[in-house]
C-alpha positions in Angstrom: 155.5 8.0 63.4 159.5 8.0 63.5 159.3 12.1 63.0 155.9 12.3 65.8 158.3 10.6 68.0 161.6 13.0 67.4 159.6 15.9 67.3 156.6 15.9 70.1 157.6 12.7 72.2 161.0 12.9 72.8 161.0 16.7 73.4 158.1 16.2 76.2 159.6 13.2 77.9 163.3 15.1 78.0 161.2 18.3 79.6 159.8 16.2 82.5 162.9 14.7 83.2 164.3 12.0 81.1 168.6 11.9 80.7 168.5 8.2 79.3 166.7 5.8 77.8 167.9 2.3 76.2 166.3 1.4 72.6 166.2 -2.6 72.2 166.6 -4.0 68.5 164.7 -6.8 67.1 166.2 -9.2 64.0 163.7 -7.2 61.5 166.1 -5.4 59.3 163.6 -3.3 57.9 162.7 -2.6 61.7 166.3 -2.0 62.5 167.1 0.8 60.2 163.9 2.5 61.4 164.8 2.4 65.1 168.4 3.8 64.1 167.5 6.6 62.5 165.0 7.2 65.6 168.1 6.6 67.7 170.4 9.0 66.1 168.3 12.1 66.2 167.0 11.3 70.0 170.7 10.6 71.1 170.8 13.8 70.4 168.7 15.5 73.3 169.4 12.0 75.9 171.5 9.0 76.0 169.5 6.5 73.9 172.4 3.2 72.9 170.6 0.7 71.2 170.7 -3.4 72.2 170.4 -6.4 70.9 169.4 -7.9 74.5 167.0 -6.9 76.9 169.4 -8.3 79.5 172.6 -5.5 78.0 169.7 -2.8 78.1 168.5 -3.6 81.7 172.7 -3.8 82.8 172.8 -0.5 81.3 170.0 1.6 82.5 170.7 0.6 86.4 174.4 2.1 85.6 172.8 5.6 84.6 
């Protein structure tokens, strides 16, 4: 899924238009690492910070 989502998702939704996107962290560590490693190759090709509130995300994407 993580290399679907670099590879085919991310590309398509940079194509049509995307410059940022905000990726929101849950307490899972297991989950945590996963979303990371998504993070890091997507920051990439767009701004993609990660959160730990959906509140810090929100604040965030209205700025950009």
């Amino acid at each position: 899924m993580q290399e679907w989502a670099v590879k085919e998702y991310y590309p398509i939704l940079v194509k049509n238009g995307l410059t940022h996107g905000a990726l929101l962290l849950n307490n899972d560590a297991f989950a945590k690492y996963a979303a990371k490693n998504v993070q890091g190759k997507a920051s990439q090709t767009f701004e993609y910070p990660t959160f730990n509130k959906i509140t810090q995300a929100e604040e965030w994407l209205i700025r950009h």
